[in-house]
KEMARTOR-585837 format. One record per residue (C-alpha): residue number from 1; x, z, y; residue in three letters. Coordinates in pm, 1 decimal, always signed. Layout:
N
site resi = NUM u = X w = Z v = Y resn = ALA
...
! end
This chain:
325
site resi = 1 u = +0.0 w = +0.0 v = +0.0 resn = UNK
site resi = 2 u = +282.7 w = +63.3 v = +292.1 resn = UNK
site resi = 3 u = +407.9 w = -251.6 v = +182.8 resn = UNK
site resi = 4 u = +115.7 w = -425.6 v = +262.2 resn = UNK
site resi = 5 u = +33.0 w = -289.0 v = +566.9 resn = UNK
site resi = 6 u = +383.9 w = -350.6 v = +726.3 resn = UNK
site resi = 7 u = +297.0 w = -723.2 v = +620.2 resn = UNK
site resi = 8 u = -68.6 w = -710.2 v = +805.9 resn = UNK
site resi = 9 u = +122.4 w = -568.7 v = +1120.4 resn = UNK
site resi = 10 u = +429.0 w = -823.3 v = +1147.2 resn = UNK
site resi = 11 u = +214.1 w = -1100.5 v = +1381.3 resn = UNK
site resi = 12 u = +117.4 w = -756.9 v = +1604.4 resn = UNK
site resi = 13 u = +526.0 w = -706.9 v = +1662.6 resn = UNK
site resi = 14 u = +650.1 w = -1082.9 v = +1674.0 resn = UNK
site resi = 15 u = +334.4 w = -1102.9 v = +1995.6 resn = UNK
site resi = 16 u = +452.7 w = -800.0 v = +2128.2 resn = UNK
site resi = 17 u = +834.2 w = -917.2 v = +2110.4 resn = UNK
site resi = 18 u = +748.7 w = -1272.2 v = +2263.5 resn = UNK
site resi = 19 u = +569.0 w = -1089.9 v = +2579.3 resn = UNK
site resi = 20 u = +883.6 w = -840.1 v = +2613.5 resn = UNK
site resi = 21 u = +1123.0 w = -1160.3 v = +2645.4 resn = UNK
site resi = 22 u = +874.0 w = -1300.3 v = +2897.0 resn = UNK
site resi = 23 u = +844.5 w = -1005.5 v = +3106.4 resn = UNK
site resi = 24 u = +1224.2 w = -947.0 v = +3058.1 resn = UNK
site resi = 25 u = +1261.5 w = -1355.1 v = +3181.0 resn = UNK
site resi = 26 u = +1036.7 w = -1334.3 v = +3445.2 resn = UNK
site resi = 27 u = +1274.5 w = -1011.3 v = +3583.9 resn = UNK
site resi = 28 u = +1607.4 w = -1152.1 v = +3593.8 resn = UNK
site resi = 29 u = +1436.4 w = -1454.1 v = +3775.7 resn = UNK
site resi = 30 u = +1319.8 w = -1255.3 v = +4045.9 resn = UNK
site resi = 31 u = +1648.5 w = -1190.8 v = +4288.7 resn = UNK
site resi = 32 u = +1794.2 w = -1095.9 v = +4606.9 resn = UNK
site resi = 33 u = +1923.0 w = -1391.0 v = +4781.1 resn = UNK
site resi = 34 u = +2277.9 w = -1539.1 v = +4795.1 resn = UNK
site resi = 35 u = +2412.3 w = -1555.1 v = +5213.7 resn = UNK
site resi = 36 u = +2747.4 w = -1738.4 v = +5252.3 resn = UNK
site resi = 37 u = +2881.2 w = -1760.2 v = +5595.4 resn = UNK
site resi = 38 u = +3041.8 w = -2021.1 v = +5705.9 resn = UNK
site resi = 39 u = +3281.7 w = -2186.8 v = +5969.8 resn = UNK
site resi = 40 u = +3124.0 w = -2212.0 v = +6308.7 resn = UNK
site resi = 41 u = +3189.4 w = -2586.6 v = +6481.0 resn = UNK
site resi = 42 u = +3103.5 w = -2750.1 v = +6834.6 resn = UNK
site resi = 43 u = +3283.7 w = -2457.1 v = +6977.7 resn = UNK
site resi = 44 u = +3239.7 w = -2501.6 v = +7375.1 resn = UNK
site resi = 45 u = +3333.1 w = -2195.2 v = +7639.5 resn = UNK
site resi = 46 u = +2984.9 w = -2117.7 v = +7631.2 resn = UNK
site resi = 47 u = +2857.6 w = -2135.0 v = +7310.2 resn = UNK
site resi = 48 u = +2856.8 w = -2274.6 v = +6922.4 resn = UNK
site resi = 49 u = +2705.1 w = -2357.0 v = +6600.7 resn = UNK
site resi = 50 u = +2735.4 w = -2122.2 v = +6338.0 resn = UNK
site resi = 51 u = +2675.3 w = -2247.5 v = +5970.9 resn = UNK
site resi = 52 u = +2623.5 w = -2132.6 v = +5634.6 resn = UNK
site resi = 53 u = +2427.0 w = -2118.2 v = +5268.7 resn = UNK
site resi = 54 u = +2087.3 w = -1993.7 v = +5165.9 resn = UNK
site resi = 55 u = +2031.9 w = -1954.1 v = +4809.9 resn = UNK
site resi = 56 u = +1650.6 w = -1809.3 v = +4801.6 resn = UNK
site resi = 57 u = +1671.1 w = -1745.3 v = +4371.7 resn = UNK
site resi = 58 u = +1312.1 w = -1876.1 v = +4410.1 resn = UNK
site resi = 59 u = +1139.5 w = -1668.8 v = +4650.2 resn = UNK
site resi = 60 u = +1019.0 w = -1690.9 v = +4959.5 resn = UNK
site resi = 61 u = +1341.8 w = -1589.5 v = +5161.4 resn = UNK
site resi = 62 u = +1429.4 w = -1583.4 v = +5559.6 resn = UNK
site resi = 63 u = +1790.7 w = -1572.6 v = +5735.3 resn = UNK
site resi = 64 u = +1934.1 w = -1520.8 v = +6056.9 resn = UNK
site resi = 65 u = +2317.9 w = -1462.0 v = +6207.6 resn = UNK
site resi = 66 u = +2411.0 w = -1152.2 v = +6354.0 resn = UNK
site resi = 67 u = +2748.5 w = -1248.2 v = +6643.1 resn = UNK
site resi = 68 u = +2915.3 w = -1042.0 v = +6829.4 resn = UNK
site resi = 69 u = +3243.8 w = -967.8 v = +6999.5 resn = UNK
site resi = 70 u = +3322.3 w = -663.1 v = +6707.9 resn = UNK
site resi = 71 u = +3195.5 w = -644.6 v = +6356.2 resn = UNK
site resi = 72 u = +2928.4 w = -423.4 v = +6521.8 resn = UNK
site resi = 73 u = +2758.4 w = -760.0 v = +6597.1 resn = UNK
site resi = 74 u = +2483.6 w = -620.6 v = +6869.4 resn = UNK
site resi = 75 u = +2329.2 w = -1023.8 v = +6909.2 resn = UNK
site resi = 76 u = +2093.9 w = -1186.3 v = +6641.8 resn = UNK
site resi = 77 u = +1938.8 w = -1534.3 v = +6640.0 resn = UNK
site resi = 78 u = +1568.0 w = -1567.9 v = +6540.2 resn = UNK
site resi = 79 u = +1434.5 w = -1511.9 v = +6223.3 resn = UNK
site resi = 80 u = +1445.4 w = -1874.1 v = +6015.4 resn = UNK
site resi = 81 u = +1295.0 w = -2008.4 v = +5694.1 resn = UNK
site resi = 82 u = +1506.1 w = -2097.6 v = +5413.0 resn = UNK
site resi = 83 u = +1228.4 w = -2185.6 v = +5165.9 resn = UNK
site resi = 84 u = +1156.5 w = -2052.0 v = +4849.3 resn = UNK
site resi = 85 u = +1389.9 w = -2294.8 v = +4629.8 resn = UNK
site resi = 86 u = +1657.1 w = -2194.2 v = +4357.9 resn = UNK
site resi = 87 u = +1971.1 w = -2362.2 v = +4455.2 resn = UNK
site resi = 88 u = +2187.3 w = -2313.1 v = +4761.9 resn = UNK
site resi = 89 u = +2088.2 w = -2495.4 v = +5085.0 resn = UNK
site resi = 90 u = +2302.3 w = -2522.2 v = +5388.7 resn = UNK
site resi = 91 u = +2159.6 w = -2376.0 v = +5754.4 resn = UNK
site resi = 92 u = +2230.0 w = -2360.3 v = +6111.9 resn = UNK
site resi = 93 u = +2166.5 w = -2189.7 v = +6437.5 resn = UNK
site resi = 94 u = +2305.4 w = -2265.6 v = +6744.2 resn = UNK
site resi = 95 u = +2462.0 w = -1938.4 v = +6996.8 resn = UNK
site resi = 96 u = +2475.2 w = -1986.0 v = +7388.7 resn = UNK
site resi = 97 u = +2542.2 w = -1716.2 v = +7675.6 resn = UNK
site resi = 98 u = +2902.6 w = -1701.4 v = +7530.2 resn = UNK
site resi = 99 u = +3193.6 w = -1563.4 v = +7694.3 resn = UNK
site resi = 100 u = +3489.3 w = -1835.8 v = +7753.3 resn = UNK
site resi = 101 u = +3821.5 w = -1780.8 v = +7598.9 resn = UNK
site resi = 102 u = +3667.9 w = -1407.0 v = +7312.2 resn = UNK
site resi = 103 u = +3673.0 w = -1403.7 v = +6967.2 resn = UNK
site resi = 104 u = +3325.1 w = -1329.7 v = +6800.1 resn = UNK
site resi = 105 u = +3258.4 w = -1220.6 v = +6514.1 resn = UNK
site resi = 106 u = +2914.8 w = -1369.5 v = +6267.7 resn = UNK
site resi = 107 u = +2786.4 w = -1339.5 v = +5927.7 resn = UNK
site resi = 108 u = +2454.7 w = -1476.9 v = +5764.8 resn = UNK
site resi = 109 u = +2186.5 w = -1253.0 v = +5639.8 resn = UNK
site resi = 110 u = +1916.5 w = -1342.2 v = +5398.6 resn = UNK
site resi = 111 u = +1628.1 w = -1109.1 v = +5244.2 resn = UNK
site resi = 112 u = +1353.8 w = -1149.1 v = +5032.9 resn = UNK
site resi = 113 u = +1102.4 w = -954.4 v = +4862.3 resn = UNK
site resi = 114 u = +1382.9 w = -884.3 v = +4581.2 resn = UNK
site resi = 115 u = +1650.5 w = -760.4 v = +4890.0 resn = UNK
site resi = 116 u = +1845.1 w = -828.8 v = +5169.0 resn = UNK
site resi = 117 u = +2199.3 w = -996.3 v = +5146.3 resn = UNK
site resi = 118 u = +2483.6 w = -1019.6 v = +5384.2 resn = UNK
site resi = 119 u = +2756.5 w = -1251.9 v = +5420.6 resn = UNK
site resi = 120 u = +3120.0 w = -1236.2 v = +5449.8 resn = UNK
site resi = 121 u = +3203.8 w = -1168.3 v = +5812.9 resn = UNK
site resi = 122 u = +3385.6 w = -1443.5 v = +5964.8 resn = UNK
site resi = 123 u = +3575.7 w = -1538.3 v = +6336.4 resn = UNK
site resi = 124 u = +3598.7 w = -1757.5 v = +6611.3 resn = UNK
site resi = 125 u = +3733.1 w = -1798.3 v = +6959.4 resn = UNK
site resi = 126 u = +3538.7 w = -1993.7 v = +7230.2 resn = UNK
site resi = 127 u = +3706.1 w = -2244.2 v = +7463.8 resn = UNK
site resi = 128 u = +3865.3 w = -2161.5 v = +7777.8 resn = UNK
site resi = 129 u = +3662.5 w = -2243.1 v = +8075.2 resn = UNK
site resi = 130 u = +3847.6 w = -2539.7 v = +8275.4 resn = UNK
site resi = 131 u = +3949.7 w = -2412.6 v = +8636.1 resn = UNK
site resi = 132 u = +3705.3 w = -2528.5 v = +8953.5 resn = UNK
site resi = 133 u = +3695.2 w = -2514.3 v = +9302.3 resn = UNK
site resi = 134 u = +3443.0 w = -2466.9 v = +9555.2 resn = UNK
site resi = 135 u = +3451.9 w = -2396.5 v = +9929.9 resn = UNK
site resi = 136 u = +3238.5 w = -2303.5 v = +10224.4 resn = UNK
site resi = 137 u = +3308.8 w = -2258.6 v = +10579.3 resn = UNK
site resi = 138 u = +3183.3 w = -2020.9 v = +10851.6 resn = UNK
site resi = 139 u = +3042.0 w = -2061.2 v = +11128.6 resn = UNK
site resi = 140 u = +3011.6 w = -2462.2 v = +11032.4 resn = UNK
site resi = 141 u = +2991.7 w = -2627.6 v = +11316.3 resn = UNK
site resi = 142 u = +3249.0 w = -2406.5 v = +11488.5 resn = UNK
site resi = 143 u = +3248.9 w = -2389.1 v = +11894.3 resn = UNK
site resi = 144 u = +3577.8 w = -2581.3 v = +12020.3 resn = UNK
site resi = 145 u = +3848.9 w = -2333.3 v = +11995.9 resn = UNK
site resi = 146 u = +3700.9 w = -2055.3 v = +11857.4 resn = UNK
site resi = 147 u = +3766.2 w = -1937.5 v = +11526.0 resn = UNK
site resi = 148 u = +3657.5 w = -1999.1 v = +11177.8 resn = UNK
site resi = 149 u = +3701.3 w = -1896.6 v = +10775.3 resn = UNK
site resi = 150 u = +3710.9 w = -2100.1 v = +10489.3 resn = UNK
site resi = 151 u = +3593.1 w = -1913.8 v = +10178.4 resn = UNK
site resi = 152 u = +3582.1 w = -1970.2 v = +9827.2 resn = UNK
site resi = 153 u = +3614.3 w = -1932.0 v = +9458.6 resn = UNK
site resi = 154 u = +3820.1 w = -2072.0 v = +9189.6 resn = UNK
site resi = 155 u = +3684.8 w = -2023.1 v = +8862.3 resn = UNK
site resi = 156 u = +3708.3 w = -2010.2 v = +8515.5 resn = UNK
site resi = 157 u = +3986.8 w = -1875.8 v = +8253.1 resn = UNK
site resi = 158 u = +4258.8 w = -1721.8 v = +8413.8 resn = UNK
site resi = 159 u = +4135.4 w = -1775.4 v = +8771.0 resn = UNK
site resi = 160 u = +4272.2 w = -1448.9 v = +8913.4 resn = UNK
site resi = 161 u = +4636.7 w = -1400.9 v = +9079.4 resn = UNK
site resi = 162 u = +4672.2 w = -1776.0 v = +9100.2 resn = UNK
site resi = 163 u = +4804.5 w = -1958.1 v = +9452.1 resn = UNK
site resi = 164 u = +4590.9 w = -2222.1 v = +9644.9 resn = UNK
site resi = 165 u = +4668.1 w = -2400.6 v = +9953.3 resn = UNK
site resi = 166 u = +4408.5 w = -2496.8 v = +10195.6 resn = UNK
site resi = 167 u = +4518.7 w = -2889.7 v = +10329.3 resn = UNK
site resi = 168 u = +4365.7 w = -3099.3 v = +10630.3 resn = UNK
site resi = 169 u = +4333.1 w = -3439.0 v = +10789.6 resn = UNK
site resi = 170 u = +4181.2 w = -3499.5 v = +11164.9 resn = UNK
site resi = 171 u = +3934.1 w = -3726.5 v = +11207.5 resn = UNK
site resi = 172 u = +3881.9 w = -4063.2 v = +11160.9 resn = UNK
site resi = 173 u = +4037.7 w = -3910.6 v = +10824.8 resn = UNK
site resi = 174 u = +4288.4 w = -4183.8 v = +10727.1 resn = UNK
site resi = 175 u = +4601.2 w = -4001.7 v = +10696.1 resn = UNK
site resi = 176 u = +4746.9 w = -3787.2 v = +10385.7 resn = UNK
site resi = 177 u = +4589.0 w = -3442.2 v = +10355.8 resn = UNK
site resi = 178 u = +4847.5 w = -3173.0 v = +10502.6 resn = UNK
site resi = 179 u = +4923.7 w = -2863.8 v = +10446.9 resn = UNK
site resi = 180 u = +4805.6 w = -2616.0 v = +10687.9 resn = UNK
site resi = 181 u = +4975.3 w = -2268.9 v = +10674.1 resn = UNK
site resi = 182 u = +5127.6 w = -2074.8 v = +10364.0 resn = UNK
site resi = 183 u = +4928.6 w = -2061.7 v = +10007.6 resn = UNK
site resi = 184 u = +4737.3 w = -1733.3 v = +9889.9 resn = UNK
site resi = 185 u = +4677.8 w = -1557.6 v = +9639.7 resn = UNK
site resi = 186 u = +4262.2 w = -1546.8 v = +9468.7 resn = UNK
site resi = 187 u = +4198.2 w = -1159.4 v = +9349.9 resn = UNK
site resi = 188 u = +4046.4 w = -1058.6 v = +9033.9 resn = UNK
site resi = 189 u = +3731.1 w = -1279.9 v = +9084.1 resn = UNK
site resi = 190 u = +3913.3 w = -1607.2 v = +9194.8 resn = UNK
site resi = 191 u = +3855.5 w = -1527.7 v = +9575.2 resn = UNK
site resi = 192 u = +4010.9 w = -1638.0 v = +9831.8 resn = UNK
site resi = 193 u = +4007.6 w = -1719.2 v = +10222.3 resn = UNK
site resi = 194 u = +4178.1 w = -1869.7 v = +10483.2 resn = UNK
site resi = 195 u = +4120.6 w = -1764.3 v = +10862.1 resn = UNK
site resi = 196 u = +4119.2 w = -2073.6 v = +11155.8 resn = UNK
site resi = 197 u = +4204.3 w = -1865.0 v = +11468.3 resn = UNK
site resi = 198 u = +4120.1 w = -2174.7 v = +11714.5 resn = UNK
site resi = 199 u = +4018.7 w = -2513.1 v = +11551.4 resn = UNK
site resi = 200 u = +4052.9 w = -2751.6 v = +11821.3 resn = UNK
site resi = 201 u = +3831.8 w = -3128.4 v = +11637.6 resn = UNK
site resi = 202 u = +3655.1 w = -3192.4 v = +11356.0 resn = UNK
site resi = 203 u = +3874.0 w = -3231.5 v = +11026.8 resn = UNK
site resi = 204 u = +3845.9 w = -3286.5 v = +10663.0 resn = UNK
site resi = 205 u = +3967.8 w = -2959.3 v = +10443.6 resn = UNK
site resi = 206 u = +3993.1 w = -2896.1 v = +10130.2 resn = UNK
site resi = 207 u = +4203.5 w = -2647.9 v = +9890.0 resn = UNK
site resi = 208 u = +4413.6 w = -2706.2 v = +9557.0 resn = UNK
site resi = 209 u = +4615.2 w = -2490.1 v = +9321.0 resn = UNK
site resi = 210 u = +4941.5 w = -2480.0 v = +9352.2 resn = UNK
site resi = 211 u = +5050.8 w = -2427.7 v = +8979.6 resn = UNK
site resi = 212 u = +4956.4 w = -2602.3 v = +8694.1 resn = UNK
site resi = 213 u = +4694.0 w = -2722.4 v = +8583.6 resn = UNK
site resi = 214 u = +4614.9 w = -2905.9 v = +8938.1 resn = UNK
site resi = 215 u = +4287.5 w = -2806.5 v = +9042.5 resn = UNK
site resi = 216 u = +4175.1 w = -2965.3 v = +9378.9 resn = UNK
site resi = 217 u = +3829.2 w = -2857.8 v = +9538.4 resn = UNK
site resi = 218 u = +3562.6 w = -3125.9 v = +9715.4 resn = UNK
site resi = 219 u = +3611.1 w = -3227.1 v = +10055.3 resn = UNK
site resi = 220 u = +3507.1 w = -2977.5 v = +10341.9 resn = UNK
site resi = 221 u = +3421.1 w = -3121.4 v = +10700.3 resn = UNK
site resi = 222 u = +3399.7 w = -2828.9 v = +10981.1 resn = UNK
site resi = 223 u = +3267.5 w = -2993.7 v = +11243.7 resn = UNK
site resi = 224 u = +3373.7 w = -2906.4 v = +11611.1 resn = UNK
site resi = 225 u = +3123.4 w = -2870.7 v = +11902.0 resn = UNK
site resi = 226 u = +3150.4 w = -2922.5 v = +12258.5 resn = UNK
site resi = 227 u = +3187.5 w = -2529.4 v = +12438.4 resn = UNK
site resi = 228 u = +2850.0 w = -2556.6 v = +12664.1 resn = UNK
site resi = 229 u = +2899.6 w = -2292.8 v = +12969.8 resn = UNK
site resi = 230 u = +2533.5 w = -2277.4 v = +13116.9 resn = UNK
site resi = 231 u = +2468.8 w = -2125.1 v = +13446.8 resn = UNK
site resi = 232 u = +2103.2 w = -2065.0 v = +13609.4 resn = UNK
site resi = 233 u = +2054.9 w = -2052.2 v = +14025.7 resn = UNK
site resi = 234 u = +1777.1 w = -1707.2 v = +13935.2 resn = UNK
site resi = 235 u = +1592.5 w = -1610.9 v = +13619.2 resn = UNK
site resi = 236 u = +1297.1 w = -1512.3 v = +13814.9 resn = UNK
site resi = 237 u = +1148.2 w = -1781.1 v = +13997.7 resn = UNK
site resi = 238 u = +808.3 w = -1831.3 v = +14128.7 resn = UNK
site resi = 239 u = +608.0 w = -2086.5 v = +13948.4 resn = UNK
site resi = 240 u = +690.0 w = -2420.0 v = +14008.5 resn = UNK
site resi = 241 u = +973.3 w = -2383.7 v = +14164.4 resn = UNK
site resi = 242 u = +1305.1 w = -2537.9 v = +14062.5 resn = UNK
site resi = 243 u = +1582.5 w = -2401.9 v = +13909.9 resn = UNK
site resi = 244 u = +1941.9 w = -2501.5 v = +13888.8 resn = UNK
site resi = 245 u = +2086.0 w = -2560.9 v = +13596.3 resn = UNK
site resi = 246 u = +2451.9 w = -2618.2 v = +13591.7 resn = UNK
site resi = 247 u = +2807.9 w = -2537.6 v = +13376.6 resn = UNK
site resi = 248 u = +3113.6 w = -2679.9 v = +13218.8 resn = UNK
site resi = 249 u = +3143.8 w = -2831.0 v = +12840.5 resn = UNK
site resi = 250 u = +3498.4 w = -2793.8 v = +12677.0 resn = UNK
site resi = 251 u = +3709.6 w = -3001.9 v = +12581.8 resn = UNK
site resi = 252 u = +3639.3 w = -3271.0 v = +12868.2 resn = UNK
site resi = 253 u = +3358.0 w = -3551.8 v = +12777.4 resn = UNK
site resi = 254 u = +3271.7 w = -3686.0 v = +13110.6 resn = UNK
site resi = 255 u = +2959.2 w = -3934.6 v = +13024.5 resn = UNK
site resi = 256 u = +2814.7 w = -3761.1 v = +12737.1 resn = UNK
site resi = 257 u = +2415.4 w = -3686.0 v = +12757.3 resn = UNK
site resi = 258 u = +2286.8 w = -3349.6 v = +12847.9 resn = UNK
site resi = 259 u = +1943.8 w = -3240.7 v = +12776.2 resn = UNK
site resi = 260 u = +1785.3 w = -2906.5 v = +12915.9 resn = UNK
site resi = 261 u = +1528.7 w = -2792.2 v = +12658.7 resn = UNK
site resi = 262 u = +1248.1 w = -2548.4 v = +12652.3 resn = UNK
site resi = 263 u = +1113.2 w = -2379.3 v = +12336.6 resn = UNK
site resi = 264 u = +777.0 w = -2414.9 v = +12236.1 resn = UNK
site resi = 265 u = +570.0 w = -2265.6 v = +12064.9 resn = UNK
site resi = 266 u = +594.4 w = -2360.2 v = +11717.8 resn = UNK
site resi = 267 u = +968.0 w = -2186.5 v = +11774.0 resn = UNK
site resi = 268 u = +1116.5 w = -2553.3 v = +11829.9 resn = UNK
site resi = 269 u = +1275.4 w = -2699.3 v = +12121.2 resn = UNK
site resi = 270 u = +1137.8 w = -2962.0 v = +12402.1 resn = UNK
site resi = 271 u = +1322.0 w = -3184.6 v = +12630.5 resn = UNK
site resi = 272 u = +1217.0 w = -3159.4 v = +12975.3 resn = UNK
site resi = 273 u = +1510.7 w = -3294.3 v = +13189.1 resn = UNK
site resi = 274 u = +1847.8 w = -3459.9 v = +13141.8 resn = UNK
site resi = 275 u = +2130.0 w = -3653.1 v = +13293.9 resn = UNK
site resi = 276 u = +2521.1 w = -3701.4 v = +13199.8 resn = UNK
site resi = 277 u = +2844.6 w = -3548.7 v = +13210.4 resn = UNK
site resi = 278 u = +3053.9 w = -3599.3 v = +13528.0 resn = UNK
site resi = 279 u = +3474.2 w = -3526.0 v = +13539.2 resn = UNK
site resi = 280 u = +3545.6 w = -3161.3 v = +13651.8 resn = UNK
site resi = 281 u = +3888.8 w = -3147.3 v = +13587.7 resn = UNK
site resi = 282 u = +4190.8 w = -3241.2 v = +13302.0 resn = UNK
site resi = 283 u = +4052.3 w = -2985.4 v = +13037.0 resn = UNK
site resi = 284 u = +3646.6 w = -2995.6 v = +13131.6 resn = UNK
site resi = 285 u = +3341.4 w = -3194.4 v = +13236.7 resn = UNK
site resi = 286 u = +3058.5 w = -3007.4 v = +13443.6 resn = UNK
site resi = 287 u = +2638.1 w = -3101.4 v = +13464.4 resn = UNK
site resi = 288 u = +2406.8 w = -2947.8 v = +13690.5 resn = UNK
site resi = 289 u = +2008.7 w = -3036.9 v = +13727.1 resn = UNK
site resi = 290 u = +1738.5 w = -2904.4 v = +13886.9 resn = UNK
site resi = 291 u = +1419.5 w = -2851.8 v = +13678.7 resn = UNK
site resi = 292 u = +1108.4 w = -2727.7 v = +13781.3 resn = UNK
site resi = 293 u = +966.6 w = -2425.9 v = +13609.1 resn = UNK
site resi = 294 u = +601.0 w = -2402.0 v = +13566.8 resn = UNK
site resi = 295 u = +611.0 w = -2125.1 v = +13270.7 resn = UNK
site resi = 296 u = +848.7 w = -1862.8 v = +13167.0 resn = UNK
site resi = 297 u = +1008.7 w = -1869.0 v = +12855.9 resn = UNK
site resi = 298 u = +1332.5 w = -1955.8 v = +12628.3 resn = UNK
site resi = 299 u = +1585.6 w = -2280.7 v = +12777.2 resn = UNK
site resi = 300 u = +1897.8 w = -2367.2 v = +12656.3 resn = UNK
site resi = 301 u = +2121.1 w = -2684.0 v = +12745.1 resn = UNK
site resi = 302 u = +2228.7 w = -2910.8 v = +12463.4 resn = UNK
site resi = 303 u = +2507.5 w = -3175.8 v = +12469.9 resn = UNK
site resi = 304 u = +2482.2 w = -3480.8 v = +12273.6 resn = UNK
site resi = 305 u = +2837.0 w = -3593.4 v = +12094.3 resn = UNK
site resi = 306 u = +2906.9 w = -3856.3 v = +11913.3 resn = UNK
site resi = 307 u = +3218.2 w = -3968.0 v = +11873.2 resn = UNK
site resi = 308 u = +3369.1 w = -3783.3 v = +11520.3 resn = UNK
site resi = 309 u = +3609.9 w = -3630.5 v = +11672.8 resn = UNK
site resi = 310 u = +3360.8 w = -3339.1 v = +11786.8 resn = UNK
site resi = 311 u = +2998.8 w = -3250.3 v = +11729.9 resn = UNK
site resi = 312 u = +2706.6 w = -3204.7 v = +11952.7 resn = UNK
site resi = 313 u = +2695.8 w = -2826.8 v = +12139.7 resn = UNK
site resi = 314 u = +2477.8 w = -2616.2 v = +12228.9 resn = UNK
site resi = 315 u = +2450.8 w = -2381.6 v = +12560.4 resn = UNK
site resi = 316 u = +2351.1 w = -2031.3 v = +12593.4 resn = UNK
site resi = 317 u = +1963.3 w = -1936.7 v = +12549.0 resn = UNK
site resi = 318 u = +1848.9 w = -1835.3 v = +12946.5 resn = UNK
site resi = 319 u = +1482.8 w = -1647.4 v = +12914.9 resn = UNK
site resi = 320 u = +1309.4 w = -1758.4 v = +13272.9 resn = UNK
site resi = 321 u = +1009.6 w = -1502.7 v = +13401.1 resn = UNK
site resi = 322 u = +802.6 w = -1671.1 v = +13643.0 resn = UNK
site resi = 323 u = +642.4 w = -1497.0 v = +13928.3 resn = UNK
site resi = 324 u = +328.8 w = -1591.0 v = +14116.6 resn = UNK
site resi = 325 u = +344.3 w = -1748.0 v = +14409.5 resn = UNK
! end
């Protein structure tokens, strides 16, 4: 009798044996995923693609790469599928908002419902940022022989401690650029000025490094104006009377168009009278006109310029307060 009841039982154990290898199967097909990080490429100063392979073991699995400038990382790209296949398939994310000229660090992670996975950590260094220049100038127009500052910035990798020399040409601008003064030195931000005690004409400037890689900045014109000297017979005169408008302009432009202007109310400015330029003396010309005032407010004299070698100027703002008759 045991006999035969171990017999009756055998096709019990072989089912039970087949669904233990299935179950068993099934388990050691369910894994974490395989991350392999790999070399980054397209390195700029600013940025790069990093690289690397998925394998998802046939689930579902995501990725992303954590970068950094230690193996701290403290930067992660999105969250990415990778699919749910079961070989190895190559992925991608591009970084930006680099620092030129560091070495980061990156690895790929993967998880899925069976884990997460990390990759080896791996290096690179972004590209130096190529040296510019850029300048401004201020005050630009300047007054004739007054003073002015040329400013600027040259950036990029290693942009601090290096020498620049400003340069110039005159008007009509067809002569070699010239050195004006001695170089100096940008601070730890690539600053840098250079002080014009008394520009006398318009000129072309422009600086350049003086080492090494040669780095030379766009052109610059400061324009020059005229030095308007305005003089008023009274700034209280009774309404519609005249008033005398007179002065000198600097350097001497005998001929040149004068214009004496009135603010309105929109904060612009109107002509109301004119005339030209007559000689004064070797160094100035002189204007005077009478205008009559019918309403108080803001007037200013304005020289028109036009030959390059200075700019159009501009004259004192006079505030008139009519009285009644």
């Amino acid at each position: 009798m045991p006999a035969m009841q171990a017999l009756r039982r055998l096709p019990a154990l072989a089912a039970l044996c087949a669904a233990a290898s299935l179950v068993t199967a099934g388990a050691a097909s369910a894994a974490a995923p395989v991350a392999t990080t790999g070399a980054a490429s397209s390195i700029s100063s600013g940025g790069a693609i990093v690289a690397g392979t998925v394998d998802p073991n046939a689930e579902r699995t995501t990725y992303y790469f954590e970068y950094g400038t230690t193996r701290r990382y403290g930067s992660r790209t999105p969250d990415a599928n990778a699919g749910a296949g079961a070989d190895p398939r190559r992925v991608t994310a591009r970084l930006g908002g680099l620092r030129p000229n560091t070495v980061y660090h990156v690895r790929l992670v993967a998880s899925n419902p069976s884990g997460v996975r990390s990759g080896a950590n791996r290096q690179f260094r972004t590209r130096p940022q190529p040296l510019g220049l850029q300048i401004v100038a201020a005050p630009n127009p300047v007054t004739f022989n007054f003073a002015s500052t040329i400013t600027g910035q040259l950036t990029g990798t290693g942009n601090a401690g290096r020498a620049v020399q400003l340069q110039t040409r005159p008007f009509p601008y067809t002569a070699a650029f010239q050195n004006v003064g001695n170089a100096v030195v940008t601070d730890a931000n690539g600053a840098f000025a250079f002080p014009l005690l008394a520009v006398p004409a318009t000129a072309q400037y422009r600086v350049q490094t003086v080492q090494e890689p040669r780095v030379t900045s766009p052109v610059l014109v400061l324009g020059v104006a005229v030095r308007v000297k305005t003089n008023v017979s009274t700034t209280r005169p009774r309404r519609g009377r005249r008033v005398r408008f007179s002065g000198t302009i600097r350097p001497a432009r005998p001929g040149a168009l004068f214009a004496i202007q009135k603010q309105n109310s929109r904060g612009g400015w109107s002509t109301i009278a004119g005339g030209i330029t007559r000689t004064g003396g070797a160094t100035f010309s002189g204007f005077s006109k009478r205008v009559r005032v019918r309403r108080g407010g803001a007037y200013r004299v304005f020289v028109s310029i036009v030959d390059g070698n200075l700019v159009s100027g501009i004259g004192r703002t006079v505030v008139l307060r009519t009285r009644r008759r």
